[in-house]
PAVOTOR-363371 format. One record per residue: residue in one letter; x, y, z of N, C-alpha, C, O in turn. Coordinates in steps of 0.1 Angstrom, whole numbers, plus 5000, padded with zeros to 4 digits. Each point is the difference from the previous one (the first is absolute). Last residue first. Example, Ala and Ser with C-alpha at 12.3 -4.5 7.8 and 13.67 -1.06 7.14 Angstrom:
<nodes>
S512849785071500950115000499250115008500550115001 A499849324998499150125000500950125000501050005007 
</nodes>
This chain:
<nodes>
X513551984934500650015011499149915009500349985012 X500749924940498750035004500650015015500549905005 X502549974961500150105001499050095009500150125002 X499749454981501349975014500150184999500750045010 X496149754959499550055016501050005011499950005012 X501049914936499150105007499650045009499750125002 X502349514985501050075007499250164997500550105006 X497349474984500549985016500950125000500350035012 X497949954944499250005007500450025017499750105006 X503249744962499950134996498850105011500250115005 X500649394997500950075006500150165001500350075009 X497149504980499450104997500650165011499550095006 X502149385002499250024992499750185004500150055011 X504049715001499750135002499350024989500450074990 X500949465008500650115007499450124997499650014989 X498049495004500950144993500650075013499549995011 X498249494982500750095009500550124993500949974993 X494749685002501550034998500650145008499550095006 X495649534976501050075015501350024994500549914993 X494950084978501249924997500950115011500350124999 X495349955002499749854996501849954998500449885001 X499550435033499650024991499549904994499949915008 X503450405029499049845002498750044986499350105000 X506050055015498950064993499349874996500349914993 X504150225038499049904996498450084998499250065008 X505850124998498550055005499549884988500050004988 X504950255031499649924990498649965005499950025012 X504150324991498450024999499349884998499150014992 X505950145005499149964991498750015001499350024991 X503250185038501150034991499349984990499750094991 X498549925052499950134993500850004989500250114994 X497449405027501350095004499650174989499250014992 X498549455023499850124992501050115008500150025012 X499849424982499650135006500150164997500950034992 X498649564976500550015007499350075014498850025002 X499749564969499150135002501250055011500149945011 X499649644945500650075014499650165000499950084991 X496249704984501950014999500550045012499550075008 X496049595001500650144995501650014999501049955006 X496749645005499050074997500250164992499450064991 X502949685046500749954987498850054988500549994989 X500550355047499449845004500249944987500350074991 X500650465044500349914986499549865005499949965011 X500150425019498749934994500749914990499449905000 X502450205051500350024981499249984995499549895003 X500450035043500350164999501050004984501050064996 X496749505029501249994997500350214997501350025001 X494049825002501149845009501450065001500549975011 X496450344971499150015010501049845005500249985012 X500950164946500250105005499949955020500950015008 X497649714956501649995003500250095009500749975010 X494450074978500249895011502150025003500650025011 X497950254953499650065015500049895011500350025012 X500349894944501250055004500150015014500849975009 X495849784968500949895007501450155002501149965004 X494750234983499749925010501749915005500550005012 X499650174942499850145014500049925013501049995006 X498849714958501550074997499450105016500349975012 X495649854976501149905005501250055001500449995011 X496850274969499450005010500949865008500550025011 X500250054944500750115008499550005008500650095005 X497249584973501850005001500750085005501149975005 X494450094989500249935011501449914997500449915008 X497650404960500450115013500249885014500350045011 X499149844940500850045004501150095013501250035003 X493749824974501049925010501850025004500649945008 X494750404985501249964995500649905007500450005011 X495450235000500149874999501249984991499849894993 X499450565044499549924983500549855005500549965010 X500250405025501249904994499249964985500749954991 X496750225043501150104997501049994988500450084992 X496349635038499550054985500750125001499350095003 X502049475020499950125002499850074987500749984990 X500049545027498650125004499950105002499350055008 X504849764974498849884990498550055010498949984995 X505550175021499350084986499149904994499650004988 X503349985052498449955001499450114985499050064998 X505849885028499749894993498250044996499449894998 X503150425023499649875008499749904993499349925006 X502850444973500949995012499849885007500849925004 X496350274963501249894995500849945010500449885001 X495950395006499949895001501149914993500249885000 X500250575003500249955013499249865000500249935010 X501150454961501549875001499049905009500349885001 X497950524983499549914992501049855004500049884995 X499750615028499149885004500349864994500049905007 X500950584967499950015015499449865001499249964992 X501749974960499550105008500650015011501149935000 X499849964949500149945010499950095016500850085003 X495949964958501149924996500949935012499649905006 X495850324984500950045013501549944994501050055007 X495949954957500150135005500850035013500750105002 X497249504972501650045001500350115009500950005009 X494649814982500750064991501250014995500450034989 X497349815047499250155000500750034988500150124998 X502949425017498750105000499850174999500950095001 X503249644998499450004987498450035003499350044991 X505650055032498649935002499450074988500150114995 X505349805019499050094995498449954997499949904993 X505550095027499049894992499150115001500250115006 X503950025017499850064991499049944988499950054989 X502950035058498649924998499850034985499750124999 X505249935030498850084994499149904992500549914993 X503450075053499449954991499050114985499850115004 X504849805039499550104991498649894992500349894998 X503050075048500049954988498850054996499049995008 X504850045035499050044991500049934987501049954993 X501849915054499749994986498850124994499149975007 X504150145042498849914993500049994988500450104994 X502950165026499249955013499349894993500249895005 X501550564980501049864995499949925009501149975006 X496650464989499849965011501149875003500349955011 X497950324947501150055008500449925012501250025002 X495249794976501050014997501450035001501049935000 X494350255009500949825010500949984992500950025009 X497750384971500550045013500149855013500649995010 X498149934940501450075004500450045013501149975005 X494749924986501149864997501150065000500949945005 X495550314998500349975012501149884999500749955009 X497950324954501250055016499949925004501149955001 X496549834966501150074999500950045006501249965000 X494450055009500549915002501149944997500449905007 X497750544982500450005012500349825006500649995011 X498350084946501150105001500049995013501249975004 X495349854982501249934995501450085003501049945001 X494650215017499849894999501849964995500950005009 X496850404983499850025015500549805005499849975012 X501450244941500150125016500049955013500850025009 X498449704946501050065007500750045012500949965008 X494749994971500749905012500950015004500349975011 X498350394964499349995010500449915007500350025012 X501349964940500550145014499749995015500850015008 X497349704956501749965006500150115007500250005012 X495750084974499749855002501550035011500250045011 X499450264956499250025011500449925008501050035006 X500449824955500750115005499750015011500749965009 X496149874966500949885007501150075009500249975012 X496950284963499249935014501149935005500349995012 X500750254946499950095010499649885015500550025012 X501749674950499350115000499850125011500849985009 X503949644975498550065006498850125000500450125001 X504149754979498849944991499150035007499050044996 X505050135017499950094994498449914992499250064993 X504449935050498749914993499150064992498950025005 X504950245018500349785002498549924993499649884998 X500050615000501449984994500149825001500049914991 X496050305027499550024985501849934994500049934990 X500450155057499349844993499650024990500149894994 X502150545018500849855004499349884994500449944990 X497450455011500850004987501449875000500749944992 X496250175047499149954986500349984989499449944992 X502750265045500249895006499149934983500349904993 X500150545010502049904998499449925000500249944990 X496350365018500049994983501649874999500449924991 X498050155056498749924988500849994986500249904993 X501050355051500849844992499749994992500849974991 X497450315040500950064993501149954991501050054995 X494349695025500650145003501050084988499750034988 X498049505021501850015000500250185002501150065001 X494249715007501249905001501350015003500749965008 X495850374973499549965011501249935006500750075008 X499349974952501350155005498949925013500649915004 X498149844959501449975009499950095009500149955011 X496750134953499649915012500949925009499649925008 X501450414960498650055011500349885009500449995011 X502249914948500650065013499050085009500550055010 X497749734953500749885011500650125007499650025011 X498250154951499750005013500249915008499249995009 X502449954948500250175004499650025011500750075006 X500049504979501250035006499750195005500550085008 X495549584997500850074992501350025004500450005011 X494749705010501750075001500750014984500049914991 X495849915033499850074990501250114995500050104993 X499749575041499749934995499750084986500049944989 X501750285049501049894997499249934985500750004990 X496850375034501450054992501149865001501250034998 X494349845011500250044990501250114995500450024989 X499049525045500050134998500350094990501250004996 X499749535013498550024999499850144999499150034991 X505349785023499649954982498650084998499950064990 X501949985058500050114991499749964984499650084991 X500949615039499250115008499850114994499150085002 X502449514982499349935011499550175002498850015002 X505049964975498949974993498749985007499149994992 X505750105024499050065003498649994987499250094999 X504849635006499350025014499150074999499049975006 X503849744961499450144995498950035015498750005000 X505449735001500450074988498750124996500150114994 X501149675057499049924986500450124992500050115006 X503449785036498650074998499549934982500549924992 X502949985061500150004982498550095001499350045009 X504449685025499150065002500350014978500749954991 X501549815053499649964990498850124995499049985006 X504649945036499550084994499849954983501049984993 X501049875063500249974984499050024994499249915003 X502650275046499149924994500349994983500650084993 X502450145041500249855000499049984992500349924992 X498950495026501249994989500449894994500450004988 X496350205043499549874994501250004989499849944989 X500650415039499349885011499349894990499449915004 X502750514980500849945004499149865006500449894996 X497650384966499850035016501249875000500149914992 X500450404964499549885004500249985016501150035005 X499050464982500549914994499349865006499250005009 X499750444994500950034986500449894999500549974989 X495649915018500550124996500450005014499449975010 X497849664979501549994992500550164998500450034989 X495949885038501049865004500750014991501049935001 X498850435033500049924988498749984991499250104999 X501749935056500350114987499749884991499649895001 X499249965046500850154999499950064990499450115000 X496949605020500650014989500450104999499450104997 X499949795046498949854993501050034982500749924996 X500550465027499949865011499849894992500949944994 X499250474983501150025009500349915009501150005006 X495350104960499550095015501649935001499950055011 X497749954940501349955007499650095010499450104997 X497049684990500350084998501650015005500549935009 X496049794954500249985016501650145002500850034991 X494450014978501449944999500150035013499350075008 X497050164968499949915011501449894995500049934990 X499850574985498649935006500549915014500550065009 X503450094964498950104997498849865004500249884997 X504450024994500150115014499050065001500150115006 X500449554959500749945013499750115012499949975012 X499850184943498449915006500749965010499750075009 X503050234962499450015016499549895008500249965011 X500750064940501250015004500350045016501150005006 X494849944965500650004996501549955013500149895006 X495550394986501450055006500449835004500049975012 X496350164963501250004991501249975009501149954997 X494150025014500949914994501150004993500649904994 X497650425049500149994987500449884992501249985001 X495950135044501549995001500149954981499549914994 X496650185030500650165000501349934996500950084997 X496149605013499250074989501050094999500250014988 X500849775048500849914988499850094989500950034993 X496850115048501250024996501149924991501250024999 X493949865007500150155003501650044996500350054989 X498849505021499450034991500650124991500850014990 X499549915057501049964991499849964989501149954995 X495450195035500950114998501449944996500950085002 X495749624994499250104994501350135001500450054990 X499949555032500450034989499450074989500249984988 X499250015060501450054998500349964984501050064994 X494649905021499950125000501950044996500450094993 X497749465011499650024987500250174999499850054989 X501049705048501250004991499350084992500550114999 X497850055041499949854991501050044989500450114996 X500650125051499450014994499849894990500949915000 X501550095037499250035007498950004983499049934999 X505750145008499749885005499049965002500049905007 X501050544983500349904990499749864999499649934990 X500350435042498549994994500649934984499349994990 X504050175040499549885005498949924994499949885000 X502350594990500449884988499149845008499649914993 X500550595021498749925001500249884991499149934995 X504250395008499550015016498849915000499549965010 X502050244950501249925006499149885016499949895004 X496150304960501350055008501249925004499849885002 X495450074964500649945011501650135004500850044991 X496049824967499850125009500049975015499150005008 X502249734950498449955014500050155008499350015010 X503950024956498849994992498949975012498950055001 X505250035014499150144997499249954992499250094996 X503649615020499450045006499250144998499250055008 X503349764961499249905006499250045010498849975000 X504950284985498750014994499249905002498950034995 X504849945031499350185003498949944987499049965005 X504149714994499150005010498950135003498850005004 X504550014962498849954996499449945012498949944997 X505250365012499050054990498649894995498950054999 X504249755029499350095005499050094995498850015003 X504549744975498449895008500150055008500449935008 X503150294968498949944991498749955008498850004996 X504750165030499550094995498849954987498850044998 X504149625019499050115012499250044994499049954998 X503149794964500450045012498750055013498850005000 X501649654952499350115010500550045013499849945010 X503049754951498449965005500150175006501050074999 X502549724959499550115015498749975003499149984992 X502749694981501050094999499650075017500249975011 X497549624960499750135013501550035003500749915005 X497049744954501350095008499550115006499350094995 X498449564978500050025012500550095008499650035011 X500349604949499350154999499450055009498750015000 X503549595020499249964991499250154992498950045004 X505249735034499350134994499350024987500550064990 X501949565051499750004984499150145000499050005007 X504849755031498850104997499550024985500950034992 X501649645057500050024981498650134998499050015006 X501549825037501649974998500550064984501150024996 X495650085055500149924982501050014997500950065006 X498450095039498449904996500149974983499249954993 X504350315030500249855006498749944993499949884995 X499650625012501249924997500249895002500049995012 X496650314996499949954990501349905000499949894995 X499350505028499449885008499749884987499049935002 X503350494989501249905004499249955009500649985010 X497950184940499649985013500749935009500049874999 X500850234951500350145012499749955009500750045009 X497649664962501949985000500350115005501250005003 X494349984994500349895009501450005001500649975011 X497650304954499850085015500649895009501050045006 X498749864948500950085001499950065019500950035008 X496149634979501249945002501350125001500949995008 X494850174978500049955017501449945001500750055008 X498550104951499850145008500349885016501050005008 X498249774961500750024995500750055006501149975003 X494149955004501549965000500949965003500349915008 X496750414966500150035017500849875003501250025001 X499949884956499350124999500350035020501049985007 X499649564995500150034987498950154999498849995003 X504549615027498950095000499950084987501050014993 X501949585047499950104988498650024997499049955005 X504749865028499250085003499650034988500750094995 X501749495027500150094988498850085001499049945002 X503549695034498950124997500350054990501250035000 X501349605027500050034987498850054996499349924993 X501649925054501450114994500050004987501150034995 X495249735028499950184999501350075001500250125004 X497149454968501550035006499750165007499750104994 X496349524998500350104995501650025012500249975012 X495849744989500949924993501250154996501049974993 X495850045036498950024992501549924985499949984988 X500950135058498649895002499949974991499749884999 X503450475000500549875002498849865001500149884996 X498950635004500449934989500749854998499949924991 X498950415048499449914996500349924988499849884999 X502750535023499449935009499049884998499749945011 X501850354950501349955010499349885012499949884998 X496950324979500949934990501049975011499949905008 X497850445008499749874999500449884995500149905007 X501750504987500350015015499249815005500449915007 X498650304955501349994995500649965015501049935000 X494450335002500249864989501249914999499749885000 X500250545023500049895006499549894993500349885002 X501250484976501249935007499549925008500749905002 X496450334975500849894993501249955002500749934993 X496550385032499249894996500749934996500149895005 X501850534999500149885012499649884997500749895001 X498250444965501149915000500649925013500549894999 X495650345000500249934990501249914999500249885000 X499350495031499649905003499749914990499649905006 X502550574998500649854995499349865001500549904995 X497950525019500550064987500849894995500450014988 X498350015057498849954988500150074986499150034992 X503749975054500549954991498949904991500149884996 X498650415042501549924997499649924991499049925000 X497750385018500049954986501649955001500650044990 X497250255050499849814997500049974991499149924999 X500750584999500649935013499249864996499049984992 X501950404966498949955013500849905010501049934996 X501450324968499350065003498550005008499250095003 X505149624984500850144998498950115005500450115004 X497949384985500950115014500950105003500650025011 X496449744954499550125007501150015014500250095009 X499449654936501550065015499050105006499950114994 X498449484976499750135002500750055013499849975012 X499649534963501150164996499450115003499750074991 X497749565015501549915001501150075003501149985006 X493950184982500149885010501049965006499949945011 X499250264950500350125014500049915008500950025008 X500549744953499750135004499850045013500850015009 X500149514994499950084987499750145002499750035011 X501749465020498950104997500550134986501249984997 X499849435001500150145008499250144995499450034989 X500949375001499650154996500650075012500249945010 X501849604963499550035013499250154994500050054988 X503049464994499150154995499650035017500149935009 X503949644977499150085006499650174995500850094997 X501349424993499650144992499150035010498949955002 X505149634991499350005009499450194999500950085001 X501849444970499950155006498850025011499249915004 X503149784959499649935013500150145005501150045002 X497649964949501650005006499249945017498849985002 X497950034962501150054990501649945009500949934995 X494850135026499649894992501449994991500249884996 X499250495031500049875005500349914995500949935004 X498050414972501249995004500749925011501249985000 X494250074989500549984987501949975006500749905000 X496350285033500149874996500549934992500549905003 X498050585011501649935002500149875002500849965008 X496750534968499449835007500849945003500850004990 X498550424987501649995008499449865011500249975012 X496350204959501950014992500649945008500849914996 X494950145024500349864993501250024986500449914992 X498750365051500050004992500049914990501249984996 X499350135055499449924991499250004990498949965000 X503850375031500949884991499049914999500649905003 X498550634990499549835008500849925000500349984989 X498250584994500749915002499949885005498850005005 X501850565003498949924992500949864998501249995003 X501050395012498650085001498749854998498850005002 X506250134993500549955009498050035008499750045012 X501749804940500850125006500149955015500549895003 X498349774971498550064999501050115010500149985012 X501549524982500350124999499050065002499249935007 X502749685024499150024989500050194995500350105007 X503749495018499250135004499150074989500750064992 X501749425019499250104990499650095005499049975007 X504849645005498850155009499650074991500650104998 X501649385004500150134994498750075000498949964998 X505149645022498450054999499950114992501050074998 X502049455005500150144998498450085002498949954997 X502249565028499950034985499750204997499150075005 X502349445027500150205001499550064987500950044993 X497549455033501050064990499550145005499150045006 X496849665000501950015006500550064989499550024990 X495849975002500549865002501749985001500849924994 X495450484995500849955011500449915004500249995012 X498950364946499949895008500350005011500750105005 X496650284965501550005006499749805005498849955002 X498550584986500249874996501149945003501050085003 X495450354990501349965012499649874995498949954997 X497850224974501850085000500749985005501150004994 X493849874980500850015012501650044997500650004990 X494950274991499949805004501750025010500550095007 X495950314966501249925012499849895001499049945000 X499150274953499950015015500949955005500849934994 X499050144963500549845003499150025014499549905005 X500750474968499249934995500149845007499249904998 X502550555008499149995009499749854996499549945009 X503250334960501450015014498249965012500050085009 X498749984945501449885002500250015014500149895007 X497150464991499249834996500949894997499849895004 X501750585001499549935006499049935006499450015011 X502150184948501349905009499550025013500949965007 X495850194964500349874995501249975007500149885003 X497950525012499549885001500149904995499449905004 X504250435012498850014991499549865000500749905002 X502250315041500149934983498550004998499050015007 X503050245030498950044994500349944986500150074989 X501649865051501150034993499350074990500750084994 X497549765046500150125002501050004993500950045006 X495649614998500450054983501150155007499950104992 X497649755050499749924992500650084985499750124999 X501549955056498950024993500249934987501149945001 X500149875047500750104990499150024991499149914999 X502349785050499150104994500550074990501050065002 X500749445000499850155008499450124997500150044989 X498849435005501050094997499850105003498950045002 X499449515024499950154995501250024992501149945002 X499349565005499150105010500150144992500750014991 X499649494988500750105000499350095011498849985001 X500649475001499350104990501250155007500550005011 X500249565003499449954988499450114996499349994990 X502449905060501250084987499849954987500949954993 X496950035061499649964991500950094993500250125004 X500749745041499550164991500049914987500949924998 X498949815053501050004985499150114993498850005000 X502049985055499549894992500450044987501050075000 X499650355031500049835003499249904990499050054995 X503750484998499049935001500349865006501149944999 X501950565004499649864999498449935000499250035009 X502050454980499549965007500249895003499049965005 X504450374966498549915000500249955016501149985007 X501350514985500249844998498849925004499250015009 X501350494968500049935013500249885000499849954989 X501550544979499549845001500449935016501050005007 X498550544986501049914993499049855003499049995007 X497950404991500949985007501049904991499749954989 X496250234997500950084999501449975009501050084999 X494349685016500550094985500850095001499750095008 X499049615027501349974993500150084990501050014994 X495350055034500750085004501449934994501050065003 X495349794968499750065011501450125007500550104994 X501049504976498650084998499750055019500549975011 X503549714958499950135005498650084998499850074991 X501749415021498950074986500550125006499950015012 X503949725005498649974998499750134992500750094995 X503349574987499550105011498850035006499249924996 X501649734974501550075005500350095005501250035002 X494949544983500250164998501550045009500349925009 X497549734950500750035016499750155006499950104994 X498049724961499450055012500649985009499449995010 X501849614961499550154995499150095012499249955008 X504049564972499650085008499550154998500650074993 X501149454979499550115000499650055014499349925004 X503849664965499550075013499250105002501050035006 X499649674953500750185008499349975009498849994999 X499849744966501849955007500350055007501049965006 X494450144976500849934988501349965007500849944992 X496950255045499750024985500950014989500950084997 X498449795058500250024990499650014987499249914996 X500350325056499849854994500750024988500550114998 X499050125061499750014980499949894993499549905005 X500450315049499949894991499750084983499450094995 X503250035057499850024989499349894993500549895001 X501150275051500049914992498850054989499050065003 X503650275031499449865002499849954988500650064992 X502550355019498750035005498949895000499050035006 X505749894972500150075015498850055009500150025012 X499049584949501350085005499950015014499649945010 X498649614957500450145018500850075000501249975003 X496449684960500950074998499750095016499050075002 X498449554968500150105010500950035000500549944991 X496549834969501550055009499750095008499350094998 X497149634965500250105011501549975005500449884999 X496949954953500749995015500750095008501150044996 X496950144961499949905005501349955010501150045002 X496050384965501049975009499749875007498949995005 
</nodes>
């Protein structure tokens, strides 16, 4: 990093520098540290400092335990191998220039925005933009609703996502220093998210802080009621063998003890379920204040009606989690339905005789494979485009990922995750992606949509076929590939299986 900039916000003056063209800043902070008597509380506002905070290296990421997807040791060794490098990025040399809010995935448990995927330079470098990453708190740390059953926990069953409203709260109040427009916010996120951007568009302290939303294999339909983050506050607290009445001793104890008991209760929560994860463990809670209902059930949240909706999922999502597993990986048509009825229950033999029907060359795993993403991933992002939709308020527009990685074999093909250095331009350091050169013409195509998207609330660009909006008549869905094109109601046979899924 070379030659220094200052930059002054609202809490005092900033130095960063440049690298390769970009501006770079790193380590603001946007609220203060929630520790000691801030743990578990909503977010406080920074400290002002005097004289200049050094902004050349990332501060903490947030407390969280390590592999809790439990990938196998060769993925991950891809998904570690670059280490962190840099993420928040942006000019300042005047002008408005669109910004765009990466909320990082890893559920709502694990995670960084400095990830060297989602590095936001490249895209700098691409369009006159302005990429801000940030962290917030995570599991129990962020999401644990004790106030339905200990005194002084307001609203610490949301405090994650506060966090990311006061990130966003920041932006508004500073981004202008930093060359950045704060009436042209795009919120987007990928897997957790995905999940976040869907929560942000229910949040009416949210409103006004963005303008555009991108949903990246992400869709949060239903998050966690009361009754949900209550139930897993109670077991949290009965792993420390603690009482309602003595929740204070939270604040009080080493992390290393609270994630030991969020650990503990992830252990009991089944990988099948699939079709819960949003409402089972640590998720932000609907309490009725901070976050009424939703964010897409029964219907799209009124309070972001107006936003323009870009969302999609990757063709083979669940290769990443379940490919490795031996009733997937050692899958039969005779014992593939064992290893569904977890999944689909009283469905299994229809729903398996459906895709054995729309795709009769695939084998048992792949089947597996489509069902599963299906379920929990493609199909509900799907609704949610319909239920904005319904809303005749805003554009939606449809994508499916469908390039395919030629490492480990082939085997992930097109995975959970795999969009996301395309998105940032940075598949040339990302050992996910192989050394196909083909994959950095569609890394260009992606990158320059999500910029059109992030200036203008259309992704189309002379780069790609005209890209409609997506309606319930035709469907039309830019399928990003070595060769981009547009089908209507790709793998349709498939999409109308789950309209009957109550």
């Amino acid at each position: 990093m070379t030659t220094d900039i200052v930059v002054e916000t609202t809490s005092g003056k900033v130095r960063g520098g440049m690298e390769r063209g970009v501006a770079v800043f790193k380590g603001i902070p946007y609220a203060a540290p929630p520790l000691g008597a801030l743990r578990l509380r909503p977010p406080q506002k920074v400290t002002p400092w005097t004289g200049v905070r050094e902004a050349t290296a990332y501060g903490n990421m947030a407390v969280q335990s390590e592999n809790v997807f439990r990938l196998p040791a060769d993925l991950l060794k891809i998904f570690t191998l670059a280490g962190r490098q840099n993420a928040s990025s942006g000019g300042v040399n005047g002008g408005k220039r669109p910004v765009l809010f990466w909320c990082h995935g890893g559920a709502f448990i694990t995670g960084s925005g400095s990830s060297p995927w989602s590095d936001g330079a490249n895209l700098c470098r691409i369009d006159d933009v302005v990429v801000v990453s940030f962290n917030h708190r995570l599991g129990v740390l962020g999401y644990l609703h004790l106030e339905d059953i200990a005194d002084g926990f307001d609203g610490a069953g949301t405090a994650g996502v506060m966090d990311i409203v006061a990130a966003l709260e920041w932006v508004r109040d500073n981004i202008a220093a930093f060359g950045g427009d704060p009436g042209n916010v795009t919120i987007f996120g990928e897997s957790g998210g995905g999940a976040k951007v869907s929560v942000l568009m229910a949040l009416p302290g949210a409103r006004g802080l963005f303008h555009k939303a991108i949903i990246q294999s992400g869709p949060a339909v239903q998050m966690a009621d009361r009754t949900d983050g209550t139930n897993t506050a109670r077991q949290v607290l009965a792993h420390l063998g603690l009482r309602p009445e003595q929740a204070g001793e939270l604040r009080k104890l080493p992390v290393s003890r609270l994630l030991e008991a969020q650990a503990a209760v992830l252990a009991g929560i089944s990988q099948a379920s699939t079709a819960d994860r949003r409402r089972l463990g640590f998720n932000p809670v609907i309490d009725g204040k901070v976050f009424p209902g939703g964010p897409f059930a029964p219907t799209a949240p009124q309070v972001s009606a107006d936003v323009p909706l870009m969302i999609g999922s990757n063709k083979d999502e669940q290769t990443l989690f379940i490919g490795h597993q031996p009733w997937v990986a050692d899958a039969t048509f005779e014992n593939l339905p064992e290893g569904l009825k977890p999944y689909l229950g009283a469905r299994t033999a229809e729903v398996i005789a459906a895709y054995r029907k729309a795709q009769p060359q695939k084998p048992a795993d792949e089947i597996a494979v489509s069902i599963v993403s299906d379920l929990g991933i493609r199909s509900l992002s799907l609704q949610i485009a319909e239920r904005k939709l319904a809303q005749k308020a805003a554009p939606v527009f449809v994508y499916l990922f469908a390039w395919e990685t030629p490492v480990l074999g082939g085997r992930l093909r097109s995975c959970h995750t795999l969009e996301i250095p395309f998105v940032f331009g940075n598949v040339e350091t990302a050992a996910l992606t192989g050394d196909d050169p083909a994959r950095l013409v569609l890394a260009d195509k992606m990158s320059r949509a999500w910029l059109a998207f992030a200036r203008h609330g259309r992704p189309g660009h002379d780069g790609l076929p005209a890209w409609p909006g997506y309606s319930t008549d035709e469907r039309a869905t830019m399928i990003f590939d070595t060769t981009c094109r547009v089908e209507n109601d790709p793998y349709g046979a498939e999409r109308r299986v789950w309209e009957t899924t109550p």
